[in-house]
N, C-alpha and C positions, 0 to 999 in steps of 0.2 A: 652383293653387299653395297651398300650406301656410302657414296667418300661424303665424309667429314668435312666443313668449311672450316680450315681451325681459326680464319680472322674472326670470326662470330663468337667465339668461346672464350671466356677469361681466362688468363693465364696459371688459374690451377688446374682448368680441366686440360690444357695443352699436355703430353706426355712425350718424352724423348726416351729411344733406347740409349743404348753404352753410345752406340755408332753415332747415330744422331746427335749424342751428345758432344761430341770428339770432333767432328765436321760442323755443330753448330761456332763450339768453342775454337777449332783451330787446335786441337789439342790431342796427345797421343791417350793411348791406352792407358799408358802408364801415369801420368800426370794427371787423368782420369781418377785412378786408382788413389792415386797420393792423393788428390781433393777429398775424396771419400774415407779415407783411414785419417785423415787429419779433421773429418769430422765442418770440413769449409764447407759440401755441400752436401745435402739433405737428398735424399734418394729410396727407391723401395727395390726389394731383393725377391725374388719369385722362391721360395723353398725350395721347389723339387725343381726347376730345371737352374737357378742359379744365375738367372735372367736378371739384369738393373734396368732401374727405370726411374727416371726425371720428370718433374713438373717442372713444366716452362717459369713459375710464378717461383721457385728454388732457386734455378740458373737465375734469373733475374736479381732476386735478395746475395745472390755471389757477387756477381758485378758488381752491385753498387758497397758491397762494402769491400771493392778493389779500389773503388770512385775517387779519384784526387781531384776536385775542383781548378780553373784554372785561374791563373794569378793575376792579381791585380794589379 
């Protein structure tokens, strides 16, 4: 199998699991979960095994509408 360079790919083809996403963000399962039911971040669901899955370009559109500028 071929590894991926994911610096070459734009940030919608980037994909993160639960886990990956949890260890990119700093963040538990659970708070994971709470982003996801509160509809903050966008994600895809596998039907039969129950599998989540993140585009890097999602996590990103999160952050910045966390983004508090800083003062002047």
């Amino acid at each position: 199998m071929q590894k991926i360079d994911k610096q070459n790919l734009p940030p919608d083809q980037i994909i993160y699991d639960n886990k990956g996403l949890q260890e990119f963000l700093k963040i538990s399962a659970g708070k994971a979960a709470l982003l996801r039911k509160n509809g903050k971040l966008a994600y895809s669901k596998d039907s039969h095994t129950g599998k989540i899955w993140y585009k890097l370009s999602d996590i990103l559109e999160y952050l910045d509408s966390c983004y508090y500028g800083r003062f002047k």
